[in-house]
C-alpha positions in Angstrom: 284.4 -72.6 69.2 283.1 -73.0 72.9 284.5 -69.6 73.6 282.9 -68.0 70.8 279.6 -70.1 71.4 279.9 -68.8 75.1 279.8 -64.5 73.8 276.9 -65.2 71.4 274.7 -66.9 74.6 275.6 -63.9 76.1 274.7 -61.2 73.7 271.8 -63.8 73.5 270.9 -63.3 77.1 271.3 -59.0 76.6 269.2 -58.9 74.1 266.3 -60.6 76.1 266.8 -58.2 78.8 266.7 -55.1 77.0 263.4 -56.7 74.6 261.7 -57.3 78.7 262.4 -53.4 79.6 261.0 -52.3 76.7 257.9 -54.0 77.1 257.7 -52.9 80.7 258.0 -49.1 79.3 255.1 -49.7 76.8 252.8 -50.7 79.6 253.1 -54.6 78.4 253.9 -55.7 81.9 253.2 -52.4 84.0 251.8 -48.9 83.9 254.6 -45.9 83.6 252.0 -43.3 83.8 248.8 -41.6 85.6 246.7 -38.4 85.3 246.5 -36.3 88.1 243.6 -33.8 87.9 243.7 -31.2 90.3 240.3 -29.7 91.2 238.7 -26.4 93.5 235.7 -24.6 94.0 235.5 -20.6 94.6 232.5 -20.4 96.3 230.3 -17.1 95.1 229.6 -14.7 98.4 225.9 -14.1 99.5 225.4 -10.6 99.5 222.3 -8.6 100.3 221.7 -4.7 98.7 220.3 -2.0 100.4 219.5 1.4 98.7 218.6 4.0 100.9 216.0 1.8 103.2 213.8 1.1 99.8 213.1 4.8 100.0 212.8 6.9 96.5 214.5 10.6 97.4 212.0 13.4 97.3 213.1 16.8 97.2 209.3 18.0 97.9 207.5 21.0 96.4 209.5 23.7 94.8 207.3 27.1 94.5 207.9 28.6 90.6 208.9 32.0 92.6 212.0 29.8 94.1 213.8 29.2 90.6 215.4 32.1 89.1 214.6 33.7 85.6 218.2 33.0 84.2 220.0 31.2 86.8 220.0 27.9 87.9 218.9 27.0 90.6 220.0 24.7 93.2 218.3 22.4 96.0 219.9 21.7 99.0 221.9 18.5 99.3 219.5 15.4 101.4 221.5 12.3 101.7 220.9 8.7 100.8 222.9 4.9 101.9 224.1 2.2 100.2 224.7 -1.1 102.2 226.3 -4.2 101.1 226.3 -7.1 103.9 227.8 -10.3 102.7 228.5 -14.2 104.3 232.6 -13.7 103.6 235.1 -11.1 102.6 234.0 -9.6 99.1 235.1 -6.7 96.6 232.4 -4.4 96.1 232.2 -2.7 92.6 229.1 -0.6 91.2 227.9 0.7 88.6 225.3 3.7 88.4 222.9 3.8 85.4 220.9 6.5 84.2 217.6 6.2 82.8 217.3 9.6 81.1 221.2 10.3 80.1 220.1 10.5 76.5 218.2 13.7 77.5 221.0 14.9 79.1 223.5 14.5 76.3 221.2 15.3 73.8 219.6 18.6 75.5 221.4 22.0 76.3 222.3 22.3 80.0 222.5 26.3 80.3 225.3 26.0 82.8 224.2 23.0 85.1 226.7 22.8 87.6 229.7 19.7 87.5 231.4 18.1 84.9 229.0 16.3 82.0 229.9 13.1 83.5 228.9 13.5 86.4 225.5 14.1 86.3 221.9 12.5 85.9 219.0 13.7 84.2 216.0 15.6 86.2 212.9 15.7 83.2 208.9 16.2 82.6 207.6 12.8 84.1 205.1 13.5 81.5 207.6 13.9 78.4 210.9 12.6 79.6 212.6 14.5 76.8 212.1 17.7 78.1 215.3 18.3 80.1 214.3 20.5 83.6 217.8 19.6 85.7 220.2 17.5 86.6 221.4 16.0 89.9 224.8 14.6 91.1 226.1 12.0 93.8 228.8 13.2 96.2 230.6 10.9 98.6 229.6 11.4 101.9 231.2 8.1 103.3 232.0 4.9 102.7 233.2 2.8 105.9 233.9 -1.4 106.0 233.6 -3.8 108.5 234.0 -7.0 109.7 232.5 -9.6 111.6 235.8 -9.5 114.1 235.0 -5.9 114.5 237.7 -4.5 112.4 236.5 -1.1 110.7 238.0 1.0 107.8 236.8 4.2 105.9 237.7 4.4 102.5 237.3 7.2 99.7 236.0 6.1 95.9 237.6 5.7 92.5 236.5 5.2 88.8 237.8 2.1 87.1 240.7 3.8 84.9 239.7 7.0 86.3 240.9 7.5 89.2 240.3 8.6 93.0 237.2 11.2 92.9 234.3 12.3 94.9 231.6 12.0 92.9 229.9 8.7 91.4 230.6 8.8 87.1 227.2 8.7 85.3 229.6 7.4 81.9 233.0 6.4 81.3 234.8 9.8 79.4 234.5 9.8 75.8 232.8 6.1 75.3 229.5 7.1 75.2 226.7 5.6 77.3 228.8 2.9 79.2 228.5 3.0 82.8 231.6 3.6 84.5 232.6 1.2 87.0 232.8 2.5 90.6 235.5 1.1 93.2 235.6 1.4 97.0 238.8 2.6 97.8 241.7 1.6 95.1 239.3 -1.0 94.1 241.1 -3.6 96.2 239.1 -3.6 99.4 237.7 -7.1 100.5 235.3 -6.6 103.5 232.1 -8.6 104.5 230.1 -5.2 105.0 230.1 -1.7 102.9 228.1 1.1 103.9 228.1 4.5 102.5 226.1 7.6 102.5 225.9 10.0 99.5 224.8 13.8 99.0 222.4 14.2 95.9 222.6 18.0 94.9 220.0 18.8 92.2 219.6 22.1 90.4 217.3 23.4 87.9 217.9 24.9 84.7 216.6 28.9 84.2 212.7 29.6 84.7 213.2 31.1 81.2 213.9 27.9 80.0 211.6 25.8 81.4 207.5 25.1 81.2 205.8 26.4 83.9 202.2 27.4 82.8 201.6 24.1 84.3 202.1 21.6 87.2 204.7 19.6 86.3 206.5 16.4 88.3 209.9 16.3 87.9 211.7 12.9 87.9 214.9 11.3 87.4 215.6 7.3 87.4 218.9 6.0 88.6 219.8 2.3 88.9 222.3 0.7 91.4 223.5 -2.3 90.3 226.4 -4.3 92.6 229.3 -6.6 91.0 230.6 -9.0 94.3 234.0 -10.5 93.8 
């Protein structure tokens, strides 16, 4: 009887044990687990905008003898900048808005030169749906720099669209939404952007246009940066 009193003090004494440990595990006499929360903060770059100096583009006076009866006619090119200049290293992406696209689309275009989606409407300041031109961006330039000097020219590409050479007015076949414009591949981080572009703007046909009257020809295009 001892002996058999002896192995039930000891299954006794087990049983304790294991009740203790699983206290311990419940938190009864300790803690078996913590939160850790991991935190950062992406800081948003400063960037300042310049277009063209604050400068509007003014192709001047155009004499009614200088248009052609049934031709268009085009102005030579006069260039305008873009500057970006930011506190850290930033990806630049653009869009280009057009105040008087609906015109465009909506009016016949008698040949005006480059691809529909490339250009901006030139109408009657005085009834902006009377459609008198058009007038495209072509890159000039675009170079990058650094605050350790490092420099880098780059061409331009369309979001989904490619590598091209002249800003989009609207993404092909989805209407009226800007297109979204990318320095290089679109993967170019730099603390400054510069660029220069060449606005070409043509006229339709004298035929097709009012000219009993003075008339101020205008087009409205908005710059709007995206910094990354």
């Amino acid at each position: 009887m001892k002996h058999v009193f002896a192995i039930s003090a000891l299954i006794a004494a087990m049983g304790t044990s294991i009740v203790a440990n699983a206290d311990a595990i419940n938190g009864v006499k300790g803690k078996d687990q913590k939160t850790l929360t991991v935190t950062a903060k992406i800081d948003a770059p400063t960037c300042d905008f310049d277009l063209n100096s604050g400068a509007g583009l003014d192709f001047g006076s155009i004499e009614p003898g200088s248009l052609k009866l049934h031709e268009i006619y085009q102005l030579p090119r006069k260039a305008i900048s873009v500057a970006v200049t930011c506190d850290a290293k930033t990806m630049v992406q653009m869009t280009v808005q057009d105040t008087y696209l609906d015109t465009l689309r909506n009016s016949k275009r008698d040949g005006l030169p480059h691809p529909t989606r490339n250009q901006f409407g030139l109408v009657d300041a005085s009834d902006p749906t009377k459609l008198f031109g058009s007038y495209v961006f072509f890159l000039g330039k675009i170079t990058t720099s650094n605050k350790d000097g490092s420099t880098q020219n780059h061409g331009m590409s369309g979001f989904e669209l490619g590598r091209t050479g002249e800003i989009f007015s609207t993404k092909t076949n989805e209407g009226t939404e800007p297109a979204i414009m990318l320095v290089g591949d679109g993967n170019v981080y730099a603390e400054k952007m510069e660029a220069v572009f060449n606005v070409e703007a043509s006229f339709l046909p004298a035929s097709k246009l009012d000219l009993g009257r003075d008339v101020n020809v205008v087009g409205e295009t908005t710059f709007k940066m995206v910094y990354m």
